[in-house]
C-alpha positions, 0 to 999 in steps of 0.5 A: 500500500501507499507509503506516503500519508496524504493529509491537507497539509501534503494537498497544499504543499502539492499545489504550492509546488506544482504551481512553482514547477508551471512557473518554471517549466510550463511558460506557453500555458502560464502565460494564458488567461485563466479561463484558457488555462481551465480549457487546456486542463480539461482537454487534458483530462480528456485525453486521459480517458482516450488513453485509459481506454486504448490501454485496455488494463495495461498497468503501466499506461494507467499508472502513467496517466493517474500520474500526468491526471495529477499534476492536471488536477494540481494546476487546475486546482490553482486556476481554479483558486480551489485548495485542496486542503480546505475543501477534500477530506483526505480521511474519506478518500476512496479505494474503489472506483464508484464506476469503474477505472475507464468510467469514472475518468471520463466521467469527471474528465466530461463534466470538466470540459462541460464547464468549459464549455459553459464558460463560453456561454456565460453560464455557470461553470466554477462550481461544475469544473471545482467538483469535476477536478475533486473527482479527478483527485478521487480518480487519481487516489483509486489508481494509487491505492488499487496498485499500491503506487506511492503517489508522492515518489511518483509525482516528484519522479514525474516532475522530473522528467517535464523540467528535463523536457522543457530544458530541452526544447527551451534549449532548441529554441534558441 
């Protein structure tokens, strides 16, 4: 099982960091407005369920993803001015998919697109996008906790490798 505890506290500090790694490594997306920032995430999100669903069970694509799902979920939260540490109850994080793996990823995934397309017609939509990304964070948590990943060791692993990518391309763009 996972190694490392997640209370508020490691959410916050979670968010603070990834909010430091996009100063850093995410400049194109930094530099969009909020509202293009939230677009952008939730495109992610759907790629995630398109590539759960091609997977087809393999465990190293899902853990992949769960990972990647993170991070997003992490940067949404801070465009949304969401934290994390006041709004999830770490204690009642679940174990089990409510759907299923493919279902409930896209499921969070579509209703946070749906915000974002409500945005575009002025209606509604913080409130639909804030659940939506807990539901992903929840997804994220299922995934840990079915395979046993140390989401901490994971994310910091993750990390790594986009500034690593970002120093590259920077460096070719010269």
């Amino acid at each position: 099982m996972q190694s490392h505890v997640i209370d508020s506290t490691t959410l916050l500090r979670w968010q603070q960091e990834q909010f430091a790694h996009d100063q850093r490594n995410h400049t194109d997306i930094i530099g969009l407005s909020r509202v293009d920032k939230l677009k952008h995430y939730g495109l992610h999100f759907a790629k995630y369920a398109g590539r759960i669903a091609r997977a087809g069970g393999d465990s190293t694509v899902t853990l992949k993803t769960m990972v990647d799902a993170a991070l997003v979920c992490l940067s949404a939260a801070n465009a949304l001015s969401q934290r994390f540490d006041r709004v999830v109850e770490t204690d009642n994080l679940p174990t089990k998919y409510r759907i299923g793996l493919l279902a409930d990823i896209a499921d969070a995934g579509g209703r946070f697109s749906d915000a974002c397309e409500k945005i575009d017609h002025m209606e509604d939509f913080l409130s639909i996008a804030r659940e939506a990304n807990i539901d992903v964070l929840r997804w994220v948590w299922c995934v840990a906790s079915e395979f046993g990943a140390d989401l901490q060791t994971e994310i910091i692993k993750r990390r790594q490798q986009l500034a690593e990518r970002q120093f590259l391309i920077a460096r070719h763009a010269r």
